[in-house]
Kinemage of the C-alpha trace (Angstrom):
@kinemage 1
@onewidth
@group {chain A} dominant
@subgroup {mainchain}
@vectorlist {calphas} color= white
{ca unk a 1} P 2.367 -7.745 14.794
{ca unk a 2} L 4.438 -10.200 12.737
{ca unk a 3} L 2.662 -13.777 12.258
{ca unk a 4} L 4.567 -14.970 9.667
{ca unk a 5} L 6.303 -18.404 9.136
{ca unk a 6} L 9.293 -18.602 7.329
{ca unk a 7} L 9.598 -21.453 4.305
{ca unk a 8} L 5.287 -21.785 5.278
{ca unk a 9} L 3.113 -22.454 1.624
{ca unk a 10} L -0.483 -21.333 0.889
{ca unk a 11} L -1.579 -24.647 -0.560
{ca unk a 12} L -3.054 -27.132 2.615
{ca unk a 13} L -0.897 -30.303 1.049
{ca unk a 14} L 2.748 -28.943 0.839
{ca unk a 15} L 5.975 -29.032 3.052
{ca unk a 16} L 4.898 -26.303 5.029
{ca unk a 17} L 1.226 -25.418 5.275
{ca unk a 18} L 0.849 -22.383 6.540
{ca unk a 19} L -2.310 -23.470 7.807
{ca unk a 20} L -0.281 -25.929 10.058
{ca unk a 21} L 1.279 -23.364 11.903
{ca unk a 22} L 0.087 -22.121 15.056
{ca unk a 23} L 0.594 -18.390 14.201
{ca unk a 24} L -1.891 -19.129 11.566
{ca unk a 25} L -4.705 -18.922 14.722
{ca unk a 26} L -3.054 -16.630 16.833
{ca unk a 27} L -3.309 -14.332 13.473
{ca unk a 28} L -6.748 -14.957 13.253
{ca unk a 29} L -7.654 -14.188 17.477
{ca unk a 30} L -5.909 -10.959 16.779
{ca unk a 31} L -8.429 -9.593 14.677
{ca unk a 32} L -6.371 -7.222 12.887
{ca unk a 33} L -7.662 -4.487 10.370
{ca unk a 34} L -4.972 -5.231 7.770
{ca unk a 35} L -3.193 -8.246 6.840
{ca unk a 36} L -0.051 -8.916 4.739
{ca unk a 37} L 1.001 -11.738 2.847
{ca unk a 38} L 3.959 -12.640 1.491
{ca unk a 39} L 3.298 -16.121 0.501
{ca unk a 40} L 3.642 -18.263 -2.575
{ca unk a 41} L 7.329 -18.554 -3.002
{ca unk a 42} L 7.821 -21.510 -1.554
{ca unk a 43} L 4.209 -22.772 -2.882
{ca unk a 44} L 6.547 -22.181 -6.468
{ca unk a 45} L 8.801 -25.421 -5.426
{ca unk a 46} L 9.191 -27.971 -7.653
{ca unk a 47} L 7.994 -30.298 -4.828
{ca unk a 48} L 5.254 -28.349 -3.818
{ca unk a 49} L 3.617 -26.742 -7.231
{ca unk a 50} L 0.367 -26.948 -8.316
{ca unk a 51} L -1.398 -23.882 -9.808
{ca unk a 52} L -4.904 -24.941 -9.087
{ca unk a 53} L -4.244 -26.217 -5.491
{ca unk a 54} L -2.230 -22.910 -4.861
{ca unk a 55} L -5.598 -20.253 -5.958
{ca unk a 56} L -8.050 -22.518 -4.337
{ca unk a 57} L -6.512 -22.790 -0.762
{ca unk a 58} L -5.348 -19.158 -0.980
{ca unk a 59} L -8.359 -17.874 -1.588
{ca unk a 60} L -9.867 -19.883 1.506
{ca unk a 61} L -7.053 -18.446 3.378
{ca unk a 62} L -7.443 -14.760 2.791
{ca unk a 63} L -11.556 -15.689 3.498
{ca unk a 64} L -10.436 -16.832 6.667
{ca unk a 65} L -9.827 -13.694 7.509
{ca unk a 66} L -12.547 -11.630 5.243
{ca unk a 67} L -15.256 -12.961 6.382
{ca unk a 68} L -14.914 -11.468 9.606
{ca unk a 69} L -16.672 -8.044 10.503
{ca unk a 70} L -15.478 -6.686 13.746
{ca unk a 71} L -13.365 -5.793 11.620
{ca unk a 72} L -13.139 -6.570 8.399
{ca unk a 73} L -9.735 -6.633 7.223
{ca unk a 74} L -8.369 -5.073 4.397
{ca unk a 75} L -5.774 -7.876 2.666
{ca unk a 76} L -2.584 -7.267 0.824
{ca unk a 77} L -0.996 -9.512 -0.968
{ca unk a 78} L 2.538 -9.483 -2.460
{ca unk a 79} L 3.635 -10.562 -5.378
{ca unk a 80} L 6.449 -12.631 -4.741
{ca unk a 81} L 10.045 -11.059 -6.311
{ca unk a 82} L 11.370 -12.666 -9.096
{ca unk a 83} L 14.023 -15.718 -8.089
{ca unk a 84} L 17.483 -14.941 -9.958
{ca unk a 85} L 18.670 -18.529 -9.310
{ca unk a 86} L 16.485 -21.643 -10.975
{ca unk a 87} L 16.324 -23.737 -8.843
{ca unk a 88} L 17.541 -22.604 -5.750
{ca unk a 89} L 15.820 -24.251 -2.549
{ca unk a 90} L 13.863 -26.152 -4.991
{ca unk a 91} L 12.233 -22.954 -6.209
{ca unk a 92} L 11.127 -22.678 -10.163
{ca unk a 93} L 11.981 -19.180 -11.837
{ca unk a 94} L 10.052 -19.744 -14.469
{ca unk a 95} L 6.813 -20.478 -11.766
{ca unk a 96} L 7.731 -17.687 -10.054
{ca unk a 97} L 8.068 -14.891 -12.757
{ca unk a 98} L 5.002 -16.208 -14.410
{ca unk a 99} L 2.043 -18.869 -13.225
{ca unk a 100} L 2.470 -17.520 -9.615
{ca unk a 101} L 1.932 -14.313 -10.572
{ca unk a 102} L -1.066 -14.366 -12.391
{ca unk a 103} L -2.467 -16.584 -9.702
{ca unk a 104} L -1.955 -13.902 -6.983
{ca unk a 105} L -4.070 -11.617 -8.755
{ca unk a 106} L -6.599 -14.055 -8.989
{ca unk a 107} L -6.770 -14.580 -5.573
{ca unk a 108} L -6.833 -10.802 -4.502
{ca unk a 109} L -10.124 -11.096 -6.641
{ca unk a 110} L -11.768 -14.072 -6.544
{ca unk a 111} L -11.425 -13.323 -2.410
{ca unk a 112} L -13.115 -10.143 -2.102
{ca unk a 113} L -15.486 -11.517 -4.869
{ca unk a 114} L -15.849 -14.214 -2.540
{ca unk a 115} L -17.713 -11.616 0.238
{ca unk a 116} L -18.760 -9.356 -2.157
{ca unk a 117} L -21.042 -10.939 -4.761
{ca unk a 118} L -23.458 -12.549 -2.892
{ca unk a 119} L -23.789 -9.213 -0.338
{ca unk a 120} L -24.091 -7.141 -4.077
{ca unk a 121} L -26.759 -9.166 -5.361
{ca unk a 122} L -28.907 -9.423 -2.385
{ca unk a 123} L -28.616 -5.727 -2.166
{ca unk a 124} L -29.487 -5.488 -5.648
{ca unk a 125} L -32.994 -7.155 -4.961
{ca unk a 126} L -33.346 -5.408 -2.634
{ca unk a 127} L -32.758 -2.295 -4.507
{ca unk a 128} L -30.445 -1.124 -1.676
{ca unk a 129} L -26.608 -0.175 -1.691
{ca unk a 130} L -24.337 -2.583 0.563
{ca unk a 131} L -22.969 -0.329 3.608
{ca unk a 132} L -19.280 0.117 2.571
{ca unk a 133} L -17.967 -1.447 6.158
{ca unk a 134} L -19.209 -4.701 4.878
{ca unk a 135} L -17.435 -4.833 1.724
{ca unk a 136} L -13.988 -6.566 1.482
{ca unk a 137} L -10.862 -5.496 -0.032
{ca unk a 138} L -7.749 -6.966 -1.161
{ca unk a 139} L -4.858 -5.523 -2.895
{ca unk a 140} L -2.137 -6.797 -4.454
{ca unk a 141} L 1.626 -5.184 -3.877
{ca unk a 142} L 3.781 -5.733 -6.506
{ca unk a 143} L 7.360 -6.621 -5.411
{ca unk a 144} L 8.053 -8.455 -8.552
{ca unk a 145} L 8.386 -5.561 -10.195
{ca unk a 146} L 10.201 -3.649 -7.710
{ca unk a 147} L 12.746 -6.106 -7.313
{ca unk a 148} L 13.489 -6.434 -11.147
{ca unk a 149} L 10.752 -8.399 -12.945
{ca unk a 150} L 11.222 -11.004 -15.227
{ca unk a 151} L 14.681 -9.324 -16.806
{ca unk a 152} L 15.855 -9.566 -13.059
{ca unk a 153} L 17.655 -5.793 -12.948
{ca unk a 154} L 17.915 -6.158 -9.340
{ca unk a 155} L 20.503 -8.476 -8.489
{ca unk a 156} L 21.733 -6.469 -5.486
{ca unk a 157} L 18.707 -6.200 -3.553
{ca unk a 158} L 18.718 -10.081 -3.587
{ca unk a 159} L 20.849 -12.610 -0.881
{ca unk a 160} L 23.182 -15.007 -2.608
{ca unk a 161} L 20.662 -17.993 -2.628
{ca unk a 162} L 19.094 -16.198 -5.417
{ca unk a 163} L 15.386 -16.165 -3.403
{ca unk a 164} L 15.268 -13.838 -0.277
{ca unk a 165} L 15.972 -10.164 -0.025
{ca unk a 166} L 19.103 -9.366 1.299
{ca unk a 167} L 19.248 -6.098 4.265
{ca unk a 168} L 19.066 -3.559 0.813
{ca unk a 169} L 16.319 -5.398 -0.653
{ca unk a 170} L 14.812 -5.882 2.767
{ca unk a 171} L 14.602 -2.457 3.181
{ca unk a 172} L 12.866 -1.996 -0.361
{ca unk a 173} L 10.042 -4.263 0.371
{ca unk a 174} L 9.288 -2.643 3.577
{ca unk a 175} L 9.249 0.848 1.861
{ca unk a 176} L 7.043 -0.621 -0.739
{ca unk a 177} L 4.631 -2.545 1.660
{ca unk a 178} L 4.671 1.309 3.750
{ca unk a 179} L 3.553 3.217 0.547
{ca unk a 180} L 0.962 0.444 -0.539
{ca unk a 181} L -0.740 0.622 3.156
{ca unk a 182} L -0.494 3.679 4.315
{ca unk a 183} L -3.499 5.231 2.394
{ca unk a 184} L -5.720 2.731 3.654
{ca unk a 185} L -4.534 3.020 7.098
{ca unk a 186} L -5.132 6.529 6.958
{ca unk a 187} L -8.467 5.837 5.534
{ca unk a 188} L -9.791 3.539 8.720
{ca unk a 189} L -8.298 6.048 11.168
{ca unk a 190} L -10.207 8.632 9.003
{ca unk a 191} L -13.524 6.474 9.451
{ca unk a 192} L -12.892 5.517 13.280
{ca unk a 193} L -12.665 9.576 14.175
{ca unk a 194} L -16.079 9.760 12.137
{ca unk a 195} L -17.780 7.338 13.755
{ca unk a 196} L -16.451 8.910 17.503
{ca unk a 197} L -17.967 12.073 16.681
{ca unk a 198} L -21.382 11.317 15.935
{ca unk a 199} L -23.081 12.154 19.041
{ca unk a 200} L -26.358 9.704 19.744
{ca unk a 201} L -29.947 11.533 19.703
{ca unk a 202} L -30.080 10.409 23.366
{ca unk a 203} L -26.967 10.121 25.045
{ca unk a 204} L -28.122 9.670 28.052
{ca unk a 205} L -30.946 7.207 26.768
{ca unk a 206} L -33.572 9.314 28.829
């Protein structure tokens, strides 16, 4: 299901907080096993920019939805393509190509570091291993690459604003997004089948 919000931010105090929007909870009720994210280019407006804000309120996003355990969700998040005009819908290329970018990462880290640590170091007392359903993992998808990088080799996969993929480049990111998911798909469907065929000592609980 799609839950996005077009020209929607990461960061809480922005134009368009994501967290403002009411697909934002209906994501969130949905439960789903994998999540998507594409945000970050708008959070790269000159208006809107601030580095620190941006990882921080990320990061609390993509908990949102990690801290959950029936399931918990695997998150992907993409690296926003480069932006071949400066400036265009207030957008910085230079933010884009570089702070944003690095910050991404961050956040696809410090958010399944977020879950992780504390559940690793409690098993680590405990001299136990943490059951791998409880661990959370993010991924990052790299569409700045694939849509040219910084020496922007890509011009016609991109819309004449300079900032959004045009039906070719459209196409690209969803073929990306489809080769970056589909191994853990298949790795949950994998799982589920597992757990189906374990029959109970007792079925019949006699």
């Amino acid at each position: 299901s799609f839950f996005g919000s077009p020209g929607a931010t990461a960061q809480k105090f922005s134009d368009q907080p994501y967290w403002d929007e009411r697909r934002y909870e209906e994501a969130r009720q949905w439960r789903p096993h994998f999540v998507v994210s594409t945000l970050g280019t708008n959070d790269a407006k000159e208006s809107n920019w601030d580095c620190e804000a941006f990882t921080k309120d990320y990061i609390e996003l993509c908990f949102d939805f990690l801290e959950r355990l029936s399931p918990r969700p695997v998150i992907f998040l993409v690296a926003p393509p480069p932006v071949y005009e400066d400036g265009s819908l207030d957008i910085q290329q230079c933010v884009v190509a570089d702070e944003l970018q690095r910050a991404v990462a961050r956040v696809a880290e410090d958010a399944a570091g977020k879950i992780n640590d504390p559940l690793e170091e409690q098993a680590k007392r405990a001299r136990q291993q943490v059951p791998a359903e409880m661990l959370a993992h993010t991924r990052v998808i790299d569409a700045f690459s694939a849509f040219g990088g910084t020496a922007l080799r890509r011009r016609g996969y991109v819309a004449e604003d300079g900032v959004h993929p045009n039906e070719r480049g459209t196409r690209l990111l969803a073929t990306l997004v489809l080769a970056e998911t589909r191994r853990e798909v298949a790795l949950c469907l994998r799982r589920q089948a597992d757990a189906a065929s374990v029959v109970p000592d007792n079925p019949l609980g006699l």
